[in-house]
C-alpha positions in Angstrom: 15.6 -0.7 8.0 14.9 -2.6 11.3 11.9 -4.5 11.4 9.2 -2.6 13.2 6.8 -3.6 15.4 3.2 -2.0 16.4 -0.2 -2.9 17.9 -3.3 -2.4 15.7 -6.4 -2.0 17.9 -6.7 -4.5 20.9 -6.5 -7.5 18.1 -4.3 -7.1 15.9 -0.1 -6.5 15.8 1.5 -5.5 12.5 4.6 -6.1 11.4 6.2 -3.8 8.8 9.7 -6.1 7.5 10.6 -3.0 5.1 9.4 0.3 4.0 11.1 0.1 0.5 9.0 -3.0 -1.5 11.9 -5.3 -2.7 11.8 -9.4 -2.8 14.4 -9.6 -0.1 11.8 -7.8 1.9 8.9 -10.4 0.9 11.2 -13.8 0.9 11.9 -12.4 5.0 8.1 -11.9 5.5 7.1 -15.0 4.2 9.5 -16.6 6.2 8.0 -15.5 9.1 4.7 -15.8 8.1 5.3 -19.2 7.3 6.9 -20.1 10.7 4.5 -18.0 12.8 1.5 -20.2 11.2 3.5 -23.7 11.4 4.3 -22.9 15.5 0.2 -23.3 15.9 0.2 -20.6 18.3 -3.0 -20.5 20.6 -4.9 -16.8 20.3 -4.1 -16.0 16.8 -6.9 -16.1 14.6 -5.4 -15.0 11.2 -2.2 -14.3 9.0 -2.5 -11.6 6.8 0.8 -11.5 4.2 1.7 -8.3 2.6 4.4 -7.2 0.2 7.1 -6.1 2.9 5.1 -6.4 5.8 2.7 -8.6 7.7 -0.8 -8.5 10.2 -1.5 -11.1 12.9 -4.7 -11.1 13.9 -5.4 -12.0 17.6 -7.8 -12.7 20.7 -6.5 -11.2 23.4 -8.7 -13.4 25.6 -6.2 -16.2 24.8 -2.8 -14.7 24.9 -1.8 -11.3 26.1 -0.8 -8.6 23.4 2.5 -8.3 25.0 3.4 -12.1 24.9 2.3 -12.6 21.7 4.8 -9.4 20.2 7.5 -11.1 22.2 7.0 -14.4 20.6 6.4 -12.6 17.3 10.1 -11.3 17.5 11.4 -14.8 17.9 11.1 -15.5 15.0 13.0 -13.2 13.3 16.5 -14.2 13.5 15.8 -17.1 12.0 13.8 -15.7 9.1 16.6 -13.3 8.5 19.0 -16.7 7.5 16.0 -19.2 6.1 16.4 -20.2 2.7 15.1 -18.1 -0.4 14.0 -21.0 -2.4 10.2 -21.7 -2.9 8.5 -24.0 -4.7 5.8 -22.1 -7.0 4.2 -21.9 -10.0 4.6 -19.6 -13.1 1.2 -19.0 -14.7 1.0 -17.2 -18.9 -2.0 -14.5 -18.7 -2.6 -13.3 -22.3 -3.5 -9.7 -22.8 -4.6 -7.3 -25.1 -3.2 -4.2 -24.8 -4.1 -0.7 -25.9 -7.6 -2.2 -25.7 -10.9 -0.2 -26.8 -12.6 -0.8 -23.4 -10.2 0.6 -20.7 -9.5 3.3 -23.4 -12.8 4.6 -23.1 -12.4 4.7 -19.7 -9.4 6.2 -19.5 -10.8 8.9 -21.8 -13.6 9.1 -19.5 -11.0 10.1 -16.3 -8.7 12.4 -18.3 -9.3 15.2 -15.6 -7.9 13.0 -12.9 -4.9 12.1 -14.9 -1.2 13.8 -14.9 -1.4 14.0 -18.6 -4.2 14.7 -19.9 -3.8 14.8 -23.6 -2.0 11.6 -23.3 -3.2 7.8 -23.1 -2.2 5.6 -19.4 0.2 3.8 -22.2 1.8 6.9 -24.3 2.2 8.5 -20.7 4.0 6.0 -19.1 6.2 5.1 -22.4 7.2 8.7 -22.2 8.1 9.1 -18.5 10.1 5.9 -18.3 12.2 7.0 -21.3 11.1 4.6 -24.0 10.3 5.7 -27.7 6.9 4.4 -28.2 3.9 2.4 -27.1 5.4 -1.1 -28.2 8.6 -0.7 -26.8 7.5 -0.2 -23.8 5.0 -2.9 -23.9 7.4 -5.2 -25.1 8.9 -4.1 -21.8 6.4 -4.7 -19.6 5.8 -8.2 -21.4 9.4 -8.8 -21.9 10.2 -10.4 -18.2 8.1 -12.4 -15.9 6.1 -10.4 -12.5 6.3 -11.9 -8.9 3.0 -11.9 -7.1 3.9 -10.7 -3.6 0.7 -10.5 -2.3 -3.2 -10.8 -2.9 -6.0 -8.8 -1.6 -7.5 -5.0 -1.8 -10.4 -7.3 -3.0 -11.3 -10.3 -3.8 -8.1 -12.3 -5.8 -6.7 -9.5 -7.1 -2.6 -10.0 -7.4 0.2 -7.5 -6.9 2.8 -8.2 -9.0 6.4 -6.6 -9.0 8.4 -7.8 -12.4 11.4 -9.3 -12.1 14.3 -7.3 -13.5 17.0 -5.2 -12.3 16.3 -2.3 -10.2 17.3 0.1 -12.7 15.1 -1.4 -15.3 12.0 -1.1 -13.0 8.6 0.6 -14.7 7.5 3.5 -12.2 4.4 5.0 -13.2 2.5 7.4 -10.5 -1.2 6.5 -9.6 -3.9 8.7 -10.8 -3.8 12.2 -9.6 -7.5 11.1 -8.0 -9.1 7.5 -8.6 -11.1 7.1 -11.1 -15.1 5.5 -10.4 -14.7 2.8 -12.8 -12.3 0.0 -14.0 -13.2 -2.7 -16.3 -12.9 -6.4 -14.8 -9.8 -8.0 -15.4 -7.8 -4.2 -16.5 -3.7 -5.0 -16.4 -2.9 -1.8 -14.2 0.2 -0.2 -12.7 0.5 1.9 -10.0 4.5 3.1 -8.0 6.4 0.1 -8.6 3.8 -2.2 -8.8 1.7 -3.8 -11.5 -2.0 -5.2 -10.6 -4.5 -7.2 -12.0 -8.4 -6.0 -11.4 -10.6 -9.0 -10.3 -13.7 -7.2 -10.6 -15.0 -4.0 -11.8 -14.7 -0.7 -9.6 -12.9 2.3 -8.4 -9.2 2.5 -9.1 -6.3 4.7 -9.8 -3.6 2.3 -11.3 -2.9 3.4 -14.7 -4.8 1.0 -17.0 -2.7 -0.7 -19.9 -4.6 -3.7 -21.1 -7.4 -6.3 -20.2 -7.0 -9.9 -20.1 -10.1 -12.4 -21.3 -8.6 -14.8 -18.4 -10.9 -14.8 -15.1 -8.7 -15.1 -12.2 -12.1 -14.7 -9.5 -14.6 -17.1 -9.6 -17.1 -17.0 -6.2 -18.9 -19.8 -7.9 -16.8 -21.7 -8.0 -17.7 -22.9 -11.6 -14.5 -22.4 -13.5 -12.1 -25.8 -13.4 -9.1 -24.0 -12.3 -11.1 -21.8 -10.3 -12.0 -24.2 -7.7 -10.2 -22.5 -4.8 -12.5 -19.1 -5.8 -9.2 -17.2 -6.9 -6.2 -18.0 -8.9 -3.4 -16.3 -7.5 -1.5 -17.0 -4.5 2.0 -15.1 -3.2 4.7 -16.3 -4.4 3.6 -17.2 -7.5 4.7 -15.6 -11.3 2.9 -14.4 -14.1 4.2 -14.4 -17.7 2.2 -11.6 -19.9 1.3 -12.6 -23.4 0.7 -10.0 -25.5 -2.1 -10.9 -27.8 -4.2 -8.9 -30.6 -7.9 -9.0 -30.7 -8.6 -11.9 -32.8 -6.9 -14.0 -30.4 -8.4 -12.2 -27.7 -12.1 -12.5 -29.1 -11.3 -16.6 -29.4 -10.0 -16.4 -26.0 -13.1 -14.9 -25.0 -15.4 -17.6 -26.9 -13.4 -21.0 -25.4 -13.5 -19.2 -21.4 -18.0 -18.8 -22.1 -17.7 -22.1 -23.2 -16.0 -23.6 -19.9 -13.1 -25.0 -22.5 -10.1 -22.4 -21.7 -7.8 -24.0 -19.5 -4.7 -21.4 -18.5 -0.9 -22.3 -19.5 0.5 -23.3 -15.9 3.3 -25.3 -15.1 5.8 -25.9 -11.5 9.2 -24.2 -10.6 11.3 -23.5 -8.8 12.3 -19.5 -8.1 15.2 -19.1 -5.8 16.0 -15.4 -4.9 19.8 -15.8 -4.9 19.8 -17.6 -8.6 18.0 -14.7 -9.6 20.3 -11.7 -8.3 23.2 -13.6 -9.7 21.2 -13.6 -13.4 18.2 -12.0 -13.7 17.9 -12.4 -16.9 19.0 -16.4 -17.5 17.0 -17.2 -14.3 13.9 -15.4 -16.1 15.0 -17.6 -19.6 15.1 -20.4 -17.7 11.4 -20.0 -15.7 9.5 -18.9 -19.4 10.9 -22.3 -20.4 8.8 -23.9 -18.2 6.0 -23.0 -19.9 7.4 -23.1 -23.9 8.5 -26.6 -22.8 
């Protein structure tokens, strides 16, 4: 697809990179995002990333709409050649799946859902062909998830998991969004997997709930400081963990003791479509090291 183009309002131009979500599409948006915000142009106000796309916010008091697109297109050609290497992090969320809380509120939403005699879990096992609840979960925690962007509300990450196209999870949304999501539900919606910040409306299906705050406006929490964890670009490995652990879990984050497994790497887009999975191998050891 060619990179499109188009004015939002008088303040506003977005720029859509891709319409299919893939990381080529995100590692060619950040590089423009990244280049639009180090050229310090006067008139834009804000840089909003997406997960194939981009908004730049604008006054048009300081530089026309028009000028600003043309300068916006610049800086293309070059993005389309930059280097897809970033220095990130990789972060380990525990999570406890098949959980009793966002059961009951799955059971609670059963109307809005595809399958309704089924569980979120037992109906995206079946759909994506595997044979029961843990192998599928074993799936879903099986490979490391790359946050491509942040937002919807307040620090909440979307993540896309980092395996072969044809071993991508698809799971519909909700037939109608439910009124209600526990804090901090593991969801999954299209392609995409999501972690809720807060409680509220949603219609990701709902597969498990971490005891790991990743939204702190107080700013209280010692790796919290910045109000949110997550930033783009960064990955998240998914510890399954049973409800002992999650209940310690629980105990040590009340107590202002629980300090998340985090450590520094390095994720290079071309490493990783030449081995998906010994790239993957090689970014868990980072944090077993």
């Amino acid at each position: 697809m060619k990179t499109r183009y188009s004015f939002g309002g008088d303040e506003h131009i977005f720029v859509e990179v891709d319409e299919e979500m893939s990381l080529e599409a995100f590692f060619k948006s950040l590089s423009m995002t990244t280049a639009i915000r180090e050229a310090g142009i006067d008139g834009i106000t804000e840089i909003c990333p997406a997960n194939a796309s981009f908004q730049v916010k604008f006054d048009p008091d300081v530089i026309a709409p028009d000028a600003l697109m043309e300068r916006l297109k610049g800086f293309e050609a070059a993005a389309e050649n930059a280097e897809k290497t970033i220095d990130t992090r990789i972060i380990e969320m525990p999570v406890f799946y098949n959980d009793p809380w966002t059961h009951e509120t799955l059971m609670r939403f059963r109307e809005r859902h595809q399958d309704p005699k089924s569980t979120d879990l037992e109906y995206a096992a079946r759909i994506n062909g595997y044979a029961s609840v843990e192998s599928f979960i074993e799936a879903h925690s099986g490979a490391p998830w790359f946050v491509s962007m942040v937002g919807f509300v307040a620090g909440l990450p979307f993540t896309y998991q980092l395996v072969e196209r044809s071993r991508q999870i698809q799971v519909p949304k909700y037939l109608r969004p439910r009124t209600d999501t526990p804090r901090l539900t593991v969801g999954y919606g299209g392609c995409f997997g999501c972690v809720y910040s807060v409680r509220g409306a949603g219609g990701y299906q709902m597969f498990g709930i971490t005891p790991m705050p990743i939204y702190d406006p107080k700013g209280e929490r010692s790796y919290l400081k910045d109000l949110f964890l997550f930033r783009p670009g960064d990955i998240i490995r998914f510890k399954p963990i049973d409800r002992e652990t999650y209940d310690a879990t629980l105990k040590e984050v009340e107590a202002g003791r629980y300090q998340p497994k985090i450590a520094s790497v390095q994720f290079s887009l071309d490493a990783f479509n030449a081995d998906p999975e010994g790239n993957n191998a090689k970014l868990l050891e980072a944090l077993d090291g």
